[in-house]
C-alpha positions in Angstrom: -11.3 -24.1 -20.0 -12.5 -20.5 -20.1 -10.4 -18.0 -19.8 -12.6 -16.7 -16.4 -12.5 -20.5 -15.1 -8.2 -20.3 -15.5 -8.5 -16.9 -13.8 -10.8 -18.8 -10.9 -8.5 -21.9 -10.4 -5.3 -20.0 -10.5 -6.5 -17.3 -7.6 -7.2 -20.6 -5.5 -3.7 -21.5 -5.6 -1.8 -19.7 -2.7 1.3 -19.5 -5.0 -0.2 -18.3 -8.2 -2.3 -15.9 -5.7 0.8 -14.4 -4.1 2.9 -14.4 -7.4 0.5 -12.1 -8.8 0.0 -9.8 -5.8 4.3 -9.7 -5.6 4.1 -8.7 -9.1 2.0 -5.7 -8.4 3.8 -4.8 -5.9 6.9 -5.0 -7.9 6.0 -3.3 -10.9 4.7 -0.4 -9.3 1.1 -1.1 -10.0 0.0 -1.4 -5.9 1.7 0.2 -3.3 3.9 -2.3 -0.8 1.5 -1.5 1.9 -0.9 -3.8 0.1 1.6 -7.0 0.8 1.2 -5.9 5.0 -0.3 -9.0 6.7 0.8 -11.6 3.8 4.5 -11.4 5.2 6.4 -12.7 7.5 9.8 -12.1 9.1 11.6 -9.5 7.2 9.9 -10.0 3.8 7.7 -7.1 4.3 10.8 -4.6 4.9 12.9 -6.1 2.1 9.5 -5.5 0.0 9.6 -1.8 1.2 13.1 -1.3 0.4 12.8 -2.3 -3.1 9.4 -1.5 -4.1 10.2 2.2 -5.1 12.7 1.1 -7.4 9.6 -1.1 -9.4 12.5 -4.3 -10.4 9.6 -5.1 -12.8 7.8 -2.1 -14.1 6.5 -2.3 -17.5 8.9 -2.5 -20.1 7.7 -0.5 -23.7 4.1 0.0 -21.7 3.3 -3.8 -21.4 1.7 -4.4 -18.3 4.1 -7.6 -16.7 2.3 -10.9 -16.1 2.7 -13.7 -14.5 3.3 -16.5 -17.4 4.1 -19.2 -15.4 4.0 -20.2 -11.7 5.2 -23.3 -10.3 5.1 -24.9 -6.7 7.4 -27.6 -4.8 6.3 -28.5 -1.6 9.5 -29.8 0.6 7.1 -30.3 4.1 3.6 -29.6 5.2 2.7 -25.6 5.4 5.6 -24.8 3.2 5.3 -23.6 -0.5 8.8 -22.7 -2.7 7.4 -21.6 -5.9 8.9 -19.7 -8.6 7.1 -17.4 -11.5 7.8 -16.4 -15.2 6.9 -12.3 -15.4 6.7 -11.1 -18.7 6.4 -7.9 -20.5 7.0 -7.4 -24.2 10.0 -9.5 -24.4 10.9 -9.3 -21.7 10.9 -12.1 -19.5 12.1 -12.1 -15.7 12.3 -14.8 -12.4 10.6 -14.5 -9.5 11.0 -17.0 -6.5 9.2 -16.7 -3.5 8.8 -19.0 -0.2 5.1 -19.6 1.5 4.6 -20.7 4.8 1.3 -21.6 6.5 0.2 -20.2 9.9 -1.3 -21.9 12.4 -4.3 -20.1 11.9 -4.2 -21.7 7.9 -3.1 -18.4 5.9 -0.3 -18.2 3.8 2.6 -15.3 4.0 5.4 -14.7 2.4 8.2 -15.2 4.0 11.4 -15.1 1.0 11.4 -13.6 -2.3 14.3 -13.8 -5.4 14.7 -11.8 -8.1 16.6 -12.4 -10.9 18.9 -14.5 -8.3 19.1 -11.7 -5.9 17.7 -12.2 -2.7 15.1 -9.6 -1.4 13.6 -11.3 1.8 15.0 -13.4 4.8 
């Protein structure tokens, strides 16, 4: 599969989507504002909090990715996922919680760093 095709299938997965919009957030490289309306609950102020701290800015200039991103699904409209970031050698966790609205989007309703807990 071509590079482009992996990019196109992975941005129609909610939690690949989301992992790599968390990410930006995260590292610094889009302001939190851009997560407003894919949050729920209190994600979206435990995303503010932390954002200016950048948990996963670049480390020695490498832009983090997302290596990795995998789904379980414990109920309809529910996504627990967890990523692989990784920059230079570094490599850190990211788990996150989807739920689906009744009007069919996905938000983000948890997210774990590193096994700290940064949304409700």
């Amino acid at each position: 599969m071509a590079g482009s095709a992996v990019a196109r299938a992975r941005r129609n997965r909610p939690h690949y989507w989301f992992a790599d919009r968390l990410l930006a957030v995260l590292s610094g490289q889009r302001p939190v504002h851009w997560m407003l309306g894919h949050t729920v609950g209190e994600a979206y102020e435990q995303l503010v909090r932390l954002a200016p701290g950048a948990p996963l800015r670049p480390a020695d200039r490498v832009t983090p990715v997302v290596r990795e991103c995998g789904e379980f699904q414990p109920g309809p409209g529910v996504i627990e996922a967890f990523a692989r970031i990784g920059s230079g050698d570094r490599v850190s966790a990211m788990a996150f919680r989807l739920e689906q609205g009744a009007d069919q989007r996905w938000r983000c309703s948890a997210v774990e760093l590193g096994g700290e807990r940064v949304g409700v």
